[in-house]
C-alpha positions in Angstrom: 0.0 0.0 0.0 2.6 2.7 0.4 4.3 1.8 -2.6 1.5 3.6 -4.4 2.3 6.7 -2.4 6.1 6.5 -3.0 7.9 5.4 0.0 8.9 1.9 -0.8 12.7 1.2 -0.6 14.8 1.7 -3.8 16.3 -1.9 -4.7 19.6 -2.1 -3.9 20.4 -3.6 -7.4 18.4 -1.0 -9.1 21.0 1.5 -8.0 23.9 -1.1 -8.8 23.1 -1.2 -12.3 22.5 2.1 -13.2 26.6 2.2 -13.0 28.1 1.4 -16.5 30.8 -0.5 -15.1 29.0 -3.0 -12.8 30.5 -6.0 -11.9 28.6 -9.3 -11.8 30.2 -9.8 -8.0 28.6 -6.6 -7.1 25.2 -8.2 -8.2 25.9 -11.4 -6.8 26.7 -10.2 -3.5 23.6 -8.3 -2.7 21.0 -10.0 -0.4 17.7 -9.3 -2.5 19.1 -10.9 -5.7 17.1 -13.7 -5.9 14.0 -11.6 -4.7 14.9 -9.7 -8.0 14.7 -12.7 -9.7 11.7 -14.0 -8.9 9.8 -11.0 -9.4 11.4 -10.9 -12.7 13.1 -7.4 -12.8 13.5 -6.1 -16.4 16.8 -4.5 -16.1 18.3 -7.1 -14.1 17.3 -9.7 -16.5 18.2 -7.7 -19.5 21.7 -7.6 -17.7 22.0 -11.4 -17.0 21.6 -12.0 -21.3 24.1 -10.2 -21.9 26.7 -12.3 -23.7 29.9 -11.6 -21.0 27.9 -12.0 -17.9 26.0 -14.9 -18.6 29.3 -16.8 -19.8 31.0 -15.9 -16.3 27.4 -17.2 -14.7 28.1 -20.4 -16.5 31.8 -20.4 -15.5 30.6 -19.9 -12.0 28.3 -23.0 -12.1 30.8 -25.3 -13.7 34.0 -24.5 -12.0 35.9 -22.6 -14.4 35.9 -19.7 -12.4 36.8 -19.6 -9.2 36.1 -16.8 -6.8 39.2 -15.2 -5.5 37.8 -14.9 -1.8 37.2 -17.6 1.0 33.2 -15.9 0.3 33.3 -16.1 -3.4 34.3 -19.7 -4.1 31.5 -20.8 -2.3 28.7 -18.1 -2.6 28.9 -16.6 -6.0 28.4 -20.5 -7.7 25.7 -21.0 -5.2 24.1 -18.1 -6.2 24.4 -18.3 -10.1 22.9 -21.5 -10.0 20.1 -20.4 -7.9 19.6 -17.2 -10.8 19.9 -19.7 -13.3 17.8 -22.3 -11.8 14.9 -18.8 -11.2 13.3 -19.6 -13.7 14.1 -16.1 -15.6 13.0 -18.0 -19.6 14.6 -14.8 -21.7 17.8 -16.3 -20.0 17.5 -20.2 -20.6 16.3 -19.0 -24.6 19.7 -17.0 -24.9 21.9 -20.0 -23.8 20.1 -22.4 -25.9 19.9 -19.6 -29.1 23.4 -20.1 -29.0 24.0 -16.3 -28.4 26.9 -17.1 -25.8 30.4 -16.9 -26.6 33.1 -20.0 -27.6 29.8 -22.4 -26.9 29.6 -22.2 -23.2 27.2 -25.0 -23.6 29.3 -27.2 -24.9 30.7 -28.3 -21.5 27.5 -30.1 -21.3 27.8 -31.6 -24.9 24.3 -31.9 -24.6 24.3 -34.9 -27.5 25.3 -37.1 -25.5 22.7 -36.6 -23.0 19.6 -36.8 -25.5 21.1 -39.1 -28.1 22.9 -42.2 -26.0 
């Protein structure tokens, strides 16, 4: 109800991405990311598809990037699997489009799940 009379709290994230140089850390580190998510906010998503952050997601995921910090190497794959797994389709589509970079799929070489 007082959202309609403007005193709801700014999103965290909202302010995060309106910085050009945003990292996907940054994102991954605040607390109402999945929140986000799940409520399936525009700009956030529209920053997930693009090509260089959604290939570090995946890199996350699979354990071809590591985070540098005790934190990171356990919370930021935890958490791109969880904004993966959010059921965000615009996201899923892009990866399986093929609009990733080098094939990031292809560490699932996903023939020889559906073809055995």
């Amino acid at each position: 109800m007082f959202w309609r009379f403007g005193f709801h709290n700014a999103s965290a994230i909202g302010s995060l991405l309106d910085k050009e140089d945003v990292s996907l850390e940054a994102i991954l580190d605040e607390d109402d990311l999945l929140q986000e998510c799940k409520a399936q906010n525009t700009r956030l998503i529209d920053f997930f598809q693009r090509t260089d952050v959604l290939k570090r997601l995946l890199g996350y995921v699979t354990g071809q990037i590591e985070g540098h910090e005790e934190r990171g190497r356990f919370k930021y794959p935890y958490v791109a699997t969880e904004v993966l797994c959010s059921e965000i389709w615009s996201i899923v589509e892009t990866c399986i489009e093929g609009k990733t970079v080098d094939g990031s799929w292809a560490i699932a070489n996903l023939d020889e799940w559906f073809y055995v």
